[in-house]
Every structure is written in C-alpha cells, then in structure tokens.
C-alpha positions in Angstrom: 153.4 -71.2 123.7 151.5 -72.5 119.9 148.4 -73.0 119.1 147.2 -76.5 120.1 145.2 -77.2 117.0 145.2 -76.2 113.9 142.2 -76.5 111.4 144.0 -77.6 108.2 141.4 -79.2 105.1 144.4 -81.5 104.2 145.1 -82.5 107.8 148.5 -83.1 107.4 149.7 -80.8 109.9 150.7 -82.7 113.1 148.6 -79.6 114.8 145.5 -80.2 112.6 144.9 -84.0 113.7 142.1 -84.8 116.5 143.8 -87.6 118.5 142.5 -89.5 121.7 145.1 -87.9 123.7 144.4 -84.1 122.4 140.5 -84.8 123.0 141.0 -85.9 126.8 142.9 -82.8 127.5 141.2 -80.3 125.2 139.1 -77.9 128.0 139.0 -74.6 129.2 142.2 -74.8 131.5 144.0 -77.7 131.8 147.4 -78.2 133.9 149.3 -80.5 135.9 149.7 -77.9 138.6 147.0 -75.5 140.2 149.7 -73.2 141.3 150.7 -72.7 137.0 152.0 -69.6 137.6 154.8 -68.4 140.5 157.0 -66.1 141.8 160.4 -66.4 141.9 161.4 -64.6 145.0 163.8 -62.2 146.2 166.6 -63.3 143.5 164.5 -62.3 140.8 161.5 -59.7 142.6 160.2 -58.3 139.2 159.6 -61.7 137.6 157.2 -64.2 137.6 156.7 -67.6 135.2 153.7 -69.2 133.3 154.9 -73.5 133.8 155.1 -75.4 130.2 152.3 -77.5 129.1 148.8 -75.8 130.1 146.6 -75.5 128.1 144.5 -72.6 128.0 141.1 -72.0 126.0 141.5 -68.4 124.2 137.4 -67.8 122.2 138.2 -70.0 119.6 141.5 -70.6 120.1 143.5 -73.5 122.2 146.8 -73.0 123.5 149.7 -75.1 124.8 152.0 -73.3 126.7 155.9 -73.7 127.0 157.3 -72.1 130.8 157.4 -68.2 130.1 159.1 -65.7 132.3 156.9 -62.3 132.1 158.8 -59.2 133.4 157.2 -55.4 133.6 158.3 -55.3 130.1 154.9 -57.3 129.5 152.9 -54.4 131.3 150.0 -52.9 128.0 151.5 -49.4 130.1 153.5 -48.5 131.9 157.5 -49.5 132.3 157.4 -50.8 135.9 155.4 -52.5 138.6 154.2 -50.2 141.3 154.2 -50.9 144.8 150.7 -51.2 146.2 149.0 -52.8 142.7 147.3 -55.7 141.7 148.2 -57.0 138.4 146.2 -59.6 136.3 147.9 -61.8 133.4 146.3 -62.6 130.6 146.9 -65.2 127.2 146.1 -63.0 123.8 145.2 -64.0 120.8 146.5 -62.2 117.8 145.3 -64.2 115.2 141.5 -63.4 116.7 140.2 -66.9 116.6 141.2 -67.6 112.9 141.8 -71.7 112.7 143.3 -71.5 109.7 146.6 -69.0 111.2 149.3 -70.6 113.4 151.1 -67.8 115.4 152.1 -67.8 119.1 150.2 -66.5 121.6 150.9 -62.8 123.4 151.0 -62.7 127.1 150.4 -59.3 128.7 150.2 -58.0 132.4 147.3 -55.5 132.9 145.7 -54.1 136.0 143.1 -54.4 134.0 140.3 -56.7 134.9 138.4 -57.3 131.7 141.1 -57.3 128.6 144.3 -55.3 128.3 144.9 -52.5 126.3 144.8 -53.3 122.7 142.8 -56.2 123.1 139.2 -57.1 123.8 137.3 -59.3 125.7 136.6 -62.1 122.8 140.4 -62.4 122.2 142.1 -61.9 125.5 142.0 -64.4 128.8 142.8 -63.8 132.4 144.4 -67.0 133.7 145.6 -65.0 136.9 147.6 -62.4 138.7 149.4 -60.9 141.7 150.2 -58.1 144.1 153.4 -55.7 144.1 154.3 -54.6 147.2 156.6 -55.0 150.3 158.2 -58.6 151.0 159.6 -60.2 154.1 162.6 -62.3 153.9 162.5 -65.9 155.5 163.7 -69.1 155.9 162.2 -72.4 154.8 159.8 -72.8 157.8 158.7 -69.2 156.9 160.4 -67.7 160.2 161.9 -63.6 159.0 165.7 -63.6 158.6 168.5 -61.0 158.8 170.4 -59.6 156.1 172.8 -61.8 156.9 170.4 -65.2 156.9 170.0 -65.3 160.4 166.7 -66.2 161.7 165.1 -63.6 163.7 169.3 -62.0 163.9 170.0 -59.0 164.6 168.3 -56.3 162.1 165.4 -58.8 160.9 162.7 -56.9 161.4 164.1 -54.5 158.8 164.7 -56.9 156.1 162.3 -57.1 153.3 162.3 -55.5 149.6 160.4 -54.4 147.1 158.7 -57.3 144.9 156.0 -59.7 143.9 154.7 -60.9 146.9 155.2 -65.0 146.0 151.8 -66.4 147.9 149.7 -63.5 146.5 150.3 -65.3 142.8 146.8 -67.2 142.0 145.3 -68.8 138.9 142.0 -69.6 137.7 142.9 -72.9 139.2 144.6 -71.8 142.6 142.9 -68.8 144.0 140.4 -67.8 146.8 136.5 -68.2 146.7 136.2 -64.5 146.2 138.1 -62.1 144.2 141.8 -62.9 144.8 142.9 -59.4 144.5 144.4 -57.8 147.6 145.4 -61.3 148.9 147.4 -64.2 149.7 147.9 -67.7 150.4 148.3 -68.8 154.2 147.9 -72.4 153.7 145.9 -75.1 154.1 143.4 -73.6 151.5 143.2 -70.4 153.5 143.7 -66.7 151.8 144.1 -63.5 153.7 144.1 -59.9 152.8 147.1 -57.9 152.3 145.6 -55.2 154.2 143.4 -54.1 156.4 139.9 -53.7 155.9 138.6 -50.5 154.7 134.8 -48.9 153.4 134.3 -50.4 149.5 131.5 -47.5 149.5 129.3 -50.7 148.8 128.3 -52.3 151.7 131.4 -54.0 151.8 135.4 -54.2 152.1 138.2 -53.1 150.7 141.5 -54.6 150.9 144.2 -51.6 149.4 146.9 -49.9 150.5 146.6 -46.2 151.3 143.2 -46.4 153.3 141.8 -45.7 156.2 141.1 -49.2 158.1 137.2 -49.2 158.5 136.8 -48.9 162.6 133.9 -47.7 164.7 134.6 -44.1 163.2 131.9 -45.4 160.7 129.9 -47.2 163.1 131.9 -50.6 163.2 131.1 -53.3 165.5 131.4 -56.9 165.4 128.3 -57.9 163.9 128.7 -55.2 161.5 131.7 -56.5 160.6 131.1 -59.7 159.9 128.3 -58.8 157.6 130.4 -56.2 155.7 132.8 -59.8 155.5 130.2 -62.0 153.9 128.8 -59.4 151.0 132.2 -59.4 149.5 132.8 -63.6 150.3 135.4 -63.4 152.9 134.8 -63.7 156.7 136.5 -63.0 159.9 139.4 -65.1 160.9 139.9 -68.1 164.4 142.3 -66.9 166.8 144.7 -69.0 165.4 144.7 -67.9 161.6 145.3 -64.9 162.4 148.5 -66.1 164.5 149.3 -67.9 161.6 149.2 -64.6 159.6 150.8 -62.3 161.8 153.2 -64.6 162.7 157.2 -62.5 161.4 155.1 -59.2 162.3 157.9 -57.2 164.6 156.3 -56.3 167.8 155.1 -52.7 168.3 157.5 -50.3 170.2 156.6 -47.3 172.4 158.6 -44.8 171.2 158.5 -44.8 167.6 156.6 -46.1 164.7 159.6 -47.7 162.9 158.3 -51.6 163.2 154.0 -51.1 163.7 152.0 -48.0 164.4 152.0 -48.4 167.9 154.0 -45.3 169.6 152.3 -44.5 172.6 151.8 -40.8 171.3 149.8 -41.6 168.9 146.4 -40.1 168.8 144.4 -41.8 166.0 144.9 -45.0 162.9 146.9 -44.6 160.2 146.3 -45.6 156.4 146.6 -49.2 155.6 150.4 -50.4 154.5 151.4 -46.8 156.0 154.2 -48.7 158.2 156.9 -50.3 155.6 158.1 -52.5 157.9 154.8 -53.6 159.4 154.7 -56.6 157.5 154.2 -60.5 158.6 155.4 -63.3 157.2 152.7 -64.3 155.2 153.4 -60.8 153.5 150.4 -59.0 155.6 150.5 -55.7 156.4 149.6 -54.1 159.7 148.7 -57.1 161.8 150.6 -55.2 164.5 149.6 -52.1 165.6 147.4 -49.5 164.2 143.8 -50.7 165.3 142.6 -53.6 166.8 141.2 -56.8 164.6 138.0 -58.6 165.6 138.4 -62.5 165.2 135.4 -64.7 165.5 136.1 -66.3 168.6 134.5 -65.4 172.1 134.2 -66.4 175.3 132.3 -65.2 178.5 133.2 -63.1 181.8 133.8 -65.7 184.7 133.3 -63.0 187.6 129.3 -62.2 185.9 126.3 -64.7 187.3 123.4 -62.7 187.5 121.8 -64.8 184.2 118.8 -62.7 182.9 117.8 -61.6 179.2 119.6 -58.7 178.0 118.5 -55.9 175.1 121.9 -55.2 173.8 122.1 -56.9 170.6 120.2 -54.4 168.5 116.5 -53.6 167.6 114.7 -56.2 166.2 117.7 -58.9 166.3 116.6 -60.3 169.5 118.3 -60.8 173.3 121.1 -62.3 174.8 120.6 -64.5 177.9 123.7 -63.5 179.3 124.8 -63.3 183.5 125.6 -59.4 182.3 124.4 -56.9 179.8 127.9 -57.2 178.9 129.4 -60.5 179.1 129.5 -61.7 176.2 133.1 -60.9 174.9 134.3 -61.0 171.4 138.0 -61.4 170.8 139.9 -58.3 169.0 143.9 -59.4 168.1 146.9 -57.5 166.9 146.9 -54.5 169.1 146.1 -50.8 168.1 147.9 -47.3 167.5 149.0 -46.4 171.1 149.6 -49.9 172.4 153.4 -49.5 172.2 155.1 -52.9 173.1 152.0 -54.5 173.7 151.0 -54.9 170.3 152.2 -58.0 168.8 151.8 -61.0 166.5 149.9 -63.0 169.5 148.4 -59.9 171.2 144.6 -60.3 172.2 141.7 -58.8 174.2 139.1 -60.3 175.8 137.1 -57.9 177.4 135.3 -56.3 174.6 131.4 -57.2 173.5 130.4 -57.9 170.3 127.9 -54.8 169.8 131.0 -52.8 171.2 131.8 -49.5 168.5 135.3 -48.2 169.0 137.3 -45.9 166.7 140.4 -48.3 167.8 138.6 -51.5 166.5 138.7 -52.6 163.1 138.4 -56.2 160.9 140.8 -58.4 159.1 139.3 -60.6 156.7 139.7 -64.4 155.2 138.6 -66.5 152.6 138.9 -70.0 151.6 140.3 -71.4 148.9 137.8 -72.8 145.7 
C-alpha cells in the first residue's frame, strides 16, 4: 500500500496531481469488493489478506492498497492468535497526516477496539476484523468432511482445526448491523453469533467463549429474551436460520460429551464453546446440546378450546385470548444438556410458552447484514 496523493507545490509527482479519475474514487472506503478482506482457510489457518486497490481514508491521509497477507506477526502484542479472540485490523499512518511525506502505510492486528498499541486514534483506522477459534472442515456445498475428504465419512464429526474462522472476517463494508464481534456470516445478509448467549451485565448479550449461556437461572424467558436481543441490535432467529446454522453440528450422544453436551448424566449447562467438537458448519458453537435455544416462531396447542382471556403475560403487559392459560407455545431448538441423542441440528420443542423460565432454556441470537 502508498499513499494515494501526495501534496507536492511543484506538482510534478504523478501522486500530487488531482485528476477526474482520483476525485471519483477519493472517499472514506472505497473497493470493488465488500468482502476486502478474507480468510484463506484450512491451508493457511493463521493468515488472512487485505485485496489490492482499496482505498482507505487514514485522518488526513488517503491510501491505495496493493493485496497484503497479515500473519500474527502483525499482532501490536503478543506472538500468536488465541483461540476464543476477536481481533480488529487496522491501516496506520506513520507519517501522521503529513502531505508532504510519502511512506507506506503499517497494518496491525489488535484486539483493540479504538487504536492499537503505539498508535492513536487520529492516525490509526479499523477497516475490520475476525474471530480465532475452532473450524469445521467442509466441502463446497458447506456439508463437514472426513479427514480423508469424505462428506459426512467416517470420523467427520471430529475434523476441524485451529484457525480463523473464514465467514467471521467482516469489513466496514461487509459486516452485521451491530457490532460484528463474536459473529459470522450465514448468508443471504444474515450474521450469527459464534456462541451462545450470555449476561453482558448491561441489559444485554454477550456472545464469548467461556460463559455461562444466559437461561432462566437469571430469570430468562422468551420475552425476556428477545428484549435482551434488541438492546444490543440482534434478534432471535426463524426455525429455519437456525437449521441453516446448526446445520454440520454432530448430534448429541447419551453416553458422553465428546460431540455436544448432551450425556444423559448431566446435571446442569456448561460454558459456551466448552465442547470442541460442538461446532456447526457455519462455525457455531453449541447449537447442539447444552441448553435449549428459543426461536421466534410459535404455534398453538390443537387439543385446547376453551377460548377465554388469560393473565399470564406479565403485569401491566396485557392478556392473551388464548383456549388455555398455556397454549400459546414458543419454539425452543437445538436440544439441552441431558438430551442425549435427541439433541440435534433439527431438534425442536413445541410445547413450551413464551412466559415459560427454565434453567434449561437459553437464546441464540441474529443480526442482519448493513
């Protein structure tokens, strides 16, 4: 990367003249591709490249970039990305703004924020970012394969590796309504968290690994949910988007915990991205297992018909005129901790109401793309 213009009095530097073509691409970002930045996969899992010809807007500075691979050895600290971390990439500039110096850019990784270490806010751009953590290896229509290449062979459900996680990779051009970190691309301009849920000790939610999954331990319920969803810009997921995002999850077994949390001796959830191998696809951990999801679909008990107003939905939020104080059913998905084989990627209740508080039940969040 160079700097796109250069202030020169003389103006005989090819970088100092203002032509019709550099003013109707001068701007704050401007590239052929949302998606500037990428991943490249399980050949190269600790790399990830900036495309040629972006132009980025630095404080006073304009750059032009040529492609870049960045590696850990970009990290302001550290010597290696850590599994579990969001990382953000940022364009420095070490000439501070000064028109009259021509010298390349610096690009540095930072989970950082704001700037990276060494540099500050006026001089430093975040033009986007990632998440390190556990992969799953598939084919070109995104079903897992075996170590061998086989889709869904023998051994699949074990095969994934350390790496940057390719669809969590967004730019300021290609990212999520709400902050992208803890998430990934689905498709069709839908994002999903890498994790489950968990208390942001805000009035909202967290998507990290290490947690405990918010549930009705701390008073969760679908409503609640839902609102804890929209304070941080995300929202709860169709039936079929989370199918599309669980989809490469290995079913739960009843024995073990090797593939979900799911053993049918299990007493209580476990922290989010506990299970290594509980991972979709789409990259998305604990789908499977560990505590149920809420979606925001319902539907309505066939055997009730005694139709009357109902006082369950809360004081002060009104009644429901329902045939039964209960039925009204909200649709939880994934399966929980002790569900053993009958958690899986398609698994799904029905019988549960929305004002319904389990410890088993917790959320799984969305967000569209901008």
């Amino acid at each position: 990367m160079a700097k796109f213009f250069l202030f020169d009095e003389s103006m005989q530097s090819a970088k100092a003249k203002i032509t019709t073509a550099k003013l109707a691409t001068m701007g704050d970002i401007v590239a052929n591709e949302k998606a500037f930045i990428y991943a490249e996969g399980e050949d190269a899992p600790d790399e990830i490249t900036v495309m040629g010809n972006v132009l980025v807007a630095v404080g006073n500075s304009i750059f032009k970039t040529v492609e870049t691979t960045l590696t850990a050895a970009n990290l302001d600290s550290g010597s290696a990305f850590v599994v579990g971390t969001d990382y953000n990439i940022f364009v420095c500039d070490p000439t501070n703004g000064d028109e009259t110096v021509d010298q390349n850019e610096v690009f540095v990784i930072s989970v950082s924020t704001t700037y990276p270490v060494g540099y500050t806010a006026a001089n430093s751009r975040r033009i986007g970012g990632f998440h390190y953590g556990v992969v799953r290896k598939i084919d070109d229509n995104g079903e897992p394969v075996n170590a061998s290449g086989t889709t869904r062979g023998s051994g699949w459900e074990s095969n994934v590796y350390n790496g940057i996680l390719p669809n969590s990779v967004w730019t300021l051009l290609h990212r999520p309504k709400c902050d992208p970190a803890g998430m990934v691309y689905i498709g069709n301009g839908l994002w999903g968290d890498i994790y489950l849920s968990s208390d942001d000790n805000n009035g909202g939610l967290a998507t990290i690994k290490g947690a405990n999954p918010i549930t009705g331990t701390e008073g969760l319920n679908w409503y609640i949910a839902n609102e804890k969803a929209r304070r941080v810009g995300k929202r709860l997921p169709t039936y079929a988007e989370f199918c599309q995002a669980a989809a490469g999850s290995p079913a739960g077994q009843d024995a073990n915990n090797t593939y979900a949390w799911s053993a049918t001796g299990n007493t209580a959830r476990t922290k989010t991205g506990n299970v290594t191998y509980a991972v979709s696809s789409m990259n998305i951990r604990d789908l499977v297992g560990n505590v149920w999801k809420w979606v925001d679909e319902f539907c309505l008990d066939p055997t009730a018909s005694a139709w009357a107003w109902q006082d369950v939905l809360g004081s002060g939020h009104g009644q429901a005129y329902i045939p039964s104080n209960t039925a009204l059913h909200a649709l939880i998905c994934g399966g929980s901790w002790n569900n053993g084989v009958r958690d899986g990627d398609r698994a799904v209740g029905c019988v549960d109401y929305p004002w319904h508080v389990s410890t088993a039940f917790g959320v799984w969040c969305v967000c569209d793309s901008q």
